[in-house]
N, C-alpha and C positions, 0 to 999 in steps of 0.2 A: 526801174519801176515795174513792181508786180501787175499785174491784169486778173482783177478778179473776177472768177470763174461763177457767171450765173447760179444761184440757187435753184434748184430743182423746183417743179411747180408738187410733184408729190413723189413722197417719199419713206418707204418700210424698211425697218430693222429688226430683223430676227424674230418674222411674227409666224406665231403657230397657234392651231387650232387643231386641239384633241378632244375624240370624240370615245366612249367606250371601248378599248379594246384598237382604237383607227387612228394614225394621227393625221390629218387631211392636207394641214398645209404643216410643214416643215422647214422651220428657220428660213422663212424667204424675205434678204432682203435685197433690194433694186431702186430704183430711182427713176424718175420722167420728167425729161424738161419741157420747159413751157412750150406753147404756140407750136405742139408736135403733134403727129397719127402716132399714137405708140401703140403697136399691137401685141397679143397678150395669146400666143398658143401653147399648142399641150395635147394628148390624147383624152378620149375621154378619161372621169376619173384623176386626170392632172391635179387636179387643187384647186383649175378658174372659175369656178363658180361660187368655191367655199370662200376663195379670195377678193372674190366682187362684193359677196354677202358682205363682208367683214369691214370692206373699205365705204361701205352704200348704211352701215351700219346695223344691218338686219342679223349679225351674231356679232358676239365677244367675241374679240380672240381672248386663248391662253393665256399666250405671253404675247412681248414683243409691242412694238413705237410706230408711230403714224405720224406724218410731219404734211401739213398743206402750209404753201409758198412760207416755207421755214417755221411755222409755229406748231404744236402740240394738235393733235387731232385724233380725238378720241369719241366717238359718236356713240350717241346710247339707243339711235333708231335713224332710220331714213329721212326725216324730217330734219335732223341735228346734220345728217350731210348734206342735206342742201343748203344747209346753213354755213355750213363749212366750207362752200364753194363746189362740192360737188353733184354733180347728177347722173341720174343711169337709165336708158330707155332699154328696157327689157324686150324679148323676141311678143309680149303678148303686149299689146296696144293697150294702155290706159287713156283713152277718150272716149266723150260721150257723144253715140253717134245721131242723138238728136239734138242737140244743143250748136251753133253758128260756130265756126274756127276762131271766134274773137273770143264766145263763151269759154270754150275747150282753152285756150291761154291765162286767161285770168283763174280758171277752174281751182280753187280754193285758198287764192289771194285777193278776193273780192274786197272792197273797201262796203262799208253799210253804216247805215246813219237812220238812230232809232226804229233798228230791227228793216229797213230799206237801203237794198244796193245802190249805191250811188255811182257815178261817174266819177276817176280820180285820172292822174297822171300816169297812172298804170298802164289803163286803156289804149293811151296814143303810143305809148311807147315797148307794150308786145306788138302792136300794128307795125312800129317803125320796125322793130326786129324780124319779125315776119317776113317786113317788104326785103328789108337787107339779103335775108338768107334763100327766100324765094317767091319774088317780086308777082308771080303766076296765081298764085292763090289768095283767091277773093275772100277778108275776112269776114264779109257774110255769109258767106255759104253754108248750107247745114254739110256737117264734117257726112252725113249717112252718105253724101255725093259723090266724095272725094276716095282715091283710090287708096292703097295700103302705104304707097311711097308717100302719096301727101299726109296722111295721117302720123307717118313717122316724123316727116318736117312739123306738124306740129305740135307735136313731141320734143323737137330739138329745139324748134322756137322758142316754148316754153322755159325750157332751160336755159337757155341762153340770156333770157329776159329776166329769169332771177338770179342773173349775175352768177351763175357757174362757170367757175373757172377748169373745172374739166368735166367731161361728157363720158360717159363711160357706155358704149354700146355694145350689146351683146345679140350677136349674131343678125346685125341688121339686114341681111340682104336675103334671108332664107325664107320668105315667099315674095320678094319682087321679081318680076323678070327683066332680062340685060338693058332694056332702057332706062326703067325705072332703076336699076344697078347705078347707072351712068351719071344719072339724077342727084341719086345721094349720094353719089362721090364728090359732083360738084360742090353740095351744100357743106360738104366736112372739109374740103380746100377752103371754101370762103372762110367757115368758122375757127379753122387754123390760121390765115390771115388778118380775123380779127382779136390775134391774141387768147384764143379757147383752145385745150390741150383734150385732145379726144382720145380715148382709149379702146381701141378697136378689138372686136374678139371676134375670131371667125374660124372654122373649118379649112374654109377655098385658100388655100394658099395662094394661088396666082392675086386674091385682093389685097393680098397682103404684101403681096413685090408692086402691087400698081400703087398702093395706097399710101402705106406706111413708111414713117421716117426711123425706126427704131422696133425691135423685134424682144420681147421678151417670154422664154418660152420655159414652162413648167411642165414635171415631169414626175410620176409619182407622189407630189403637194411639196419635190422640191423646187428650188429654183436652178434653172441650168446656166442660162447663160443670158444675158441684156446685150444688146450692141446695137449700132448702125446696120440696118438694111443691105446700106452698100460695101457692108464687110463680110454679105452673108454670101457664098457663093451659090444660088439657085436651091430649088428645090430639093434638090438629094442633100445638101446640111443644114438644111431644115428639118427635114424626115430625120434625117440622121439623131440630130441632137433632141426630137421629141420621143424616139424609141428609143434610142442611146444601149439597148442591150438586148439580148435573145430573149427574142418571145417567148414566154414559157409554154413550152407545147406537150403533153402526156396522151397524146392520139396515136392509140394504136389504130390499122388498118383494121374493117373488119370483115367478116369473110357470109355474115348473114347479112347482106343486103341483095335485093332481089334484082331483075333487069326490066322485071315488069313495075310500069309508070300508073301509080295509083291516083294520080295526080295532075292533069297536065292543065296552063292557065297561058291564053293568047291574048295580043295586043290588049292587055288592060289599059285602060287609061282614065285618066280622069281631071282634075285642077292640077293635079300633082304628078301622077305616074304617066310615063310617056311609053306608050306600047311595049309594056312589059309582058315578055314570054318568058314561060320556064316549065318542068317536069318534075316531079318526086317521084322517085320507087318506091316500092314496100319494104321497109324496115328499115329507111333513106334516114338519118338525122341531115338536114341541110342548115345550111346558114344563110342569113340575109343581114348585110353586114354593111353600113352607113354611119353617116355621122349626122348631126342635124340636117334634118329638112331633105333627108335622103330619100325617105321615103317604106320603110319598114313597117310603122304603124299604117299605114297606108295600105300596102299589100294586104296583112294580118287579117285588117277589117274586111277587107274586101273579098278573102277567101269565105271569110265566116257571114258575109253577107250585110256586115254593122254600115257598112256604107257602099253607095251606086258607084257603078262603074261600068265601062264598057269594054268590049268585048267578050271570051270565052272561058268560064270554066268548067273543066270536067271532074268526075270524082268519082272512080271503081265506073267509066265509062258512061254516065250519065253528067246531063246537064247539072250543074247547083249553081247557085246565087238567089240573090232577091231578099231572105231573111235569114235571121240565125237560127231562128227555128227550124227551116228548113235545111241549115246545114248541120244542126246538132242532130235529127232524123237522118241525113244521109251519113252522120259519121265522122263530122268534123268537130272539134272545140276547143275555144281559144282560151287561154291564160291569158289577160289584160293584163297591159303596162300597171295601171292603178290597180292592184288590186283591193287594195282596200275601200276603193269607190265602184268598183265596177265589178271585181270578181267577188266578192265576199258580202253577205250579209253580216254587218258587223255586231249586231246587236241580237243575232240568233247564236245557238249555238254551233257546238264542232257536230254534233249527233241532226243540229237540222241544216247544215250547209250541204254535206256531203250528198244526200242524194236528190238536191232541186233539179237538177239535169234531168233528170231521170226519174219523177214522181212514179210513173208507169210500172216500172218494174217491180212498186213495191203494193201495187195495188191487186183486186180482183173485182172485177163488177164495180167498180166505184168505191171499195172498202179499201181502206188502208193499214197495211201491215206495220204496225208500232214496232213491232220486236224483230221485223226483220231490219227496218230502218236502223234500230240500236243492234242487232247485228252486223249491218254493214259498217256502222262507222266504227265499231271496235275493229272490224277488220282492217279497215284503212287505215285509221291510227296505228293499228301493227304495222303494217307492209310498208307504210312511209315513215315510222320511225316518229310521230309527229308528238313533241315531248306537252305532254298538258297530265294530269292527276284525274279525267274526268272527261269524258263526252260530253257533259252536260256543263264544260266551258261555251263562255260567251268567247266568239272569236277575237273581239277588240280586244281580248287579254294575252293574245298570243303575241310569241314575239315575229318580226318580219318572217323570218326562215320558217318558222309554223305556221304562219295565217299564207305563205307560197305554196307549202304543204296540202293544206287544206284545199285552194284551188286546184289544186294538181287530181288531190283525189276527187272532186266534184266531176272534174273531165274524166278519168279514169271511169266511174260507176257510171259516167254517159257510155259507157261501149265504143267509145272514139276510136276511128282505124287511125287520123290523123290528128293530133296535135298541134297546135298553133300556138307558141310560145313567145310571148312578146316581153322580153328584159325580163328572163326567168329567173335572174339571181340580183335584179335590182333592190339594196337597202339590204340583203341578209348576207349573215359575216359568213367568214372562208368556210369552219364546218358544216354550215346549214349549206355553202357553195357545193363540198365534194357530196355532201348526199343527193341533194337536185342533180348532180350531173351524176350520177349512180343510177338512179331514178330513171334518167332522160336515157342511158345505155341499155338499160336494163330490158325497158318500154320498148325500142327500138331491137332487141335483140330477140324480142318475139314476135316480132312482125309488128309492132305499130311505127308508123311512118310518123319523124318529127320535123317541125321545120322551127325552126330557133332565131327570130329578130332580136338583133343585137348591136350594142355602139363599145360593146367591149372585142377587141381584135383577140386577147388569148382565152377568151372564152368559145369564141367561134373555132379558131384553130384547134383549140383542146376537143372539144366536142364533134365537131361536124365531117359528114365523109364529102361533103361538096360545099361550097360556100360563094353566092351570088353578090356580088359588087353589086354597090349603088350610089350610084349620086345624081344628086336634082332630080329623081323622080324616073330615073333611067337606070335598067339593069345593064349599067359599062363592060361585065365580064365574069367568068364563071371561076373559076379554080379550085380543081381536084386536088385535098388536102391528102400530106404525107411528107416524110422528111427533107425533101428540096425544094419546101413553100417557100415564098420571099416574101416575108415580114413587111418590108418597105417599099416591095412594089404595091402591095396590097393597098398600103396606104396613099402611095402614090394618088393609086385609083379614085379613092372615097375622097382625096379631097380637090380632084379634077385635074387627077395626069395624066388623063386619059388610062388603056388598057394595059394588062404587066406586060411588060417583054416575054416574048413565045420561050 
């Protein structure tokens, strides 16, 4: 007598998603059984994000089959997966934090009866689901009460009450703290008990040897390897098979970096960062090098003043903090993660982006020099190579690699000694990559100090002459780059193995 072998509760075959010139995810296929934690890692850049989108419905794939508990599953938006048995609680909370935990569950499956909400069987039974997965939270409450763990529970409740048969969470623990950690571990044991297959994605690898029944990890957008937990021997074949090959590293040593500290910042702290000290020299490119919820954009802001913080910073020996203004006058300026919401006026031109840093320079008496302004930005258009027909382009019409350009040079005509670069080659392809980091050497090799926030590992290695660990909001360790870095202890670090071996 044969013993038929469960069907998988979901299941891909040879699915890919090519994007211009990228292909992101790469004939990945795997399978998850039911009533499991299957967890889902990778470096950044892997494919899990592209591959969430794809399963959650928010892109097509290319090619390639989708199977939930044996059937055809092909979703045409996020609504059609929930349809489909699935759901996904994203790192940012979708609830309303003035509306009762009972409102926030029913939140856009309301029953109404001529144009008024009414009472259905609905009602009782997210209450009953709520109570099941966490008995502690009162469904009257206004959710503005409740902390970010409970917010997530009702989140999960949610989903659980429209009959999803798998949960897909992505990076759920990256602002709880260890209780609250503890909390939502219990809640995804009971939801694995009651038959709901959750799909964990996470950095910390130690939550993922406490958590998870099965390990699936991607690597470049392919697929490495699926298996049992308890086939995976610890940490280092973990690391292992998500690096799987030599960092690609082209750092040379260099020989103009100064000894004098242009830079030096004490016990910062804040919700996040936990007394973070460091220094930069003169002509220093560093690296600040994390993974989610590390804390990079954090520091960034904090240097450039975008947000409060305590304790010290100093700059060419004087106090700064407090605003950006104040650090763009001493010397500091940041490249934003978003550039396109933050560093770029999109609907000005490349001829009026470039010198808003620095109005001043272009002015006498309150009059402003038109022709030197269209002098300056022909000149930075040269020097950065920034391909457009036309100063008098709107920048929305650039591509990523030019509208990073164009930030670049708006800090350059600030007179910046310091640079603050936050995901400097996020969204622009490989060529628009080696001229930015041409740019970044260049910058540095007459004296302007850079410091480079980054969740790409060969990008920091390539570029940086120091490069600071972080994780949870803690600088774990320093390491002076050059040919006997260790790739894997690095990682070790960022995603809490503590510091590399000496």
């Amino acid at each position: 007598m044969t013993i038929q072998q469960p069907s998988p509760v979901l299941s891909v075959e040879g699915l890919t998603k090519d994007y211009p010139g990228v292909r992101a995810v790469d004939d990945v296929s795997f399978s998850i059984e039911r009533s499991t934690v299957h967890c889902l890692v990778g470096e950044n850049g892997a494919g899990k994000s592209t591959l969430v989108k794809i399963l959650t419905g928010a892109l097509k794939p290319t090619s390639g089959t989708m199977k939930v508990r044996g059937s055809a599953y092909s979703p045409s938006n996020p609504h059609d997966a929930r349809e489909g048995g699935i759901a996904t609680l994203f790192q940012e909370l979708h609830v309303v934090d003035e509306l009762t935990v009972q409102e926030n569950l029913t939140l856009g499956m309301e029953r109404s009866r001529f144009g008024f909400l009414v009472k259905s069987e609905l009602d009782s039974q997210v209450v009953q689901t709520l109570a099941a997965i966490e008995p502690s939270i009162n469904p009257s409450a206004r959710v503005s009460t409740l902390s970010v763990a409970q917010k997530q529970i009702i989140e999960i409740a949610r989903a659980a009450s429209s009959g999803a048969s798998v949960i897909i969470m992505d990076e759920p623990t990256a602002a709880l703290s260890e209780r609250e950690v503890e909390r939502l571990f219990g809640v995804i044991r009971r939801l694995r008990e009651s038959d709901v297959t959750v799909v964990y994605i996470s950095h910390k690898l130690d939550e993922i040897f406490e958590l998870g029944d099965a390990v699936t990890v991607l690597r470049d957008g392919k697929h490495i390897a699926t298996k049992p937990l308890s086939d995976v021997e610890g940490r280092s074949e973990l690391i292992e098979m998500m690096i799987g090959r030599s960092v690609f590293q082209d750092y040379a040593p260099r020989t103009t970096v100064s000894d004098e500290a242009v830079l030096t910042a004490e016990d910062l702290t804040n919700d996040l960062l936990k007394s973070v000290s460091f220094h930069i020299n003169r002509g220093e490119i560093v690296g600040f090098y994390g993974l989610v919820g590390a804390g990079k954009t954090e520091i960034a802001r904090a240097l450039f003043g975008a947000d409060k913080v305590s304790g010290s910073i100093r700059f060419k020996g004087r106090k700064v903090g407090g605003s950006p203004k104040h650090a763009i006058n001493s010397g500091i300026a940041l490249v934003p993660e978003e550039r396109r919401t933050q560093g770029l006026f999109t609907s000005l031109t490349i001829r009026e982006n470039i010198p808003v840093m620095n109005l001043r320079r272009l002015s006498d008496g309150g009059v402003f020099r038109s022709s030197d302004e269209q002098a300056a930005a022909v000149e930075y258009v040269r020097k950065l190579s920034i391909a457009t027909d036309s100063i008098e382009k709107h920048t929305e019409k650039l591509s990523g690699g030019n509208q990073q350009k164009v930030v670049l040079a708006k800090c350059l005509f600030a007179d910046a000694d310091l640079l603050l670069l936050d995901e400097p080659t996020r969204g622009v392809d490989v060529g628009a990559k080696t001229e930015i980091y041409d740019i970044i050497r260049n910058l540095a090799d007459t004296g302007t100090s850079v410091a480079v926030f980054s969740s790409e590992l060969e990008e920091v290695l390539g570029l940086c002459d120091r490069i600071f660990l972080l994780f949870s909001g803690a600088l774990e360790a320093e390491v002076r780059n050059g040919p006997d870095v260790d790739a894997a202890h690095i990682l070790n670090v960022v995603t809490g193995g503590g510091r590399p071996a000496a």
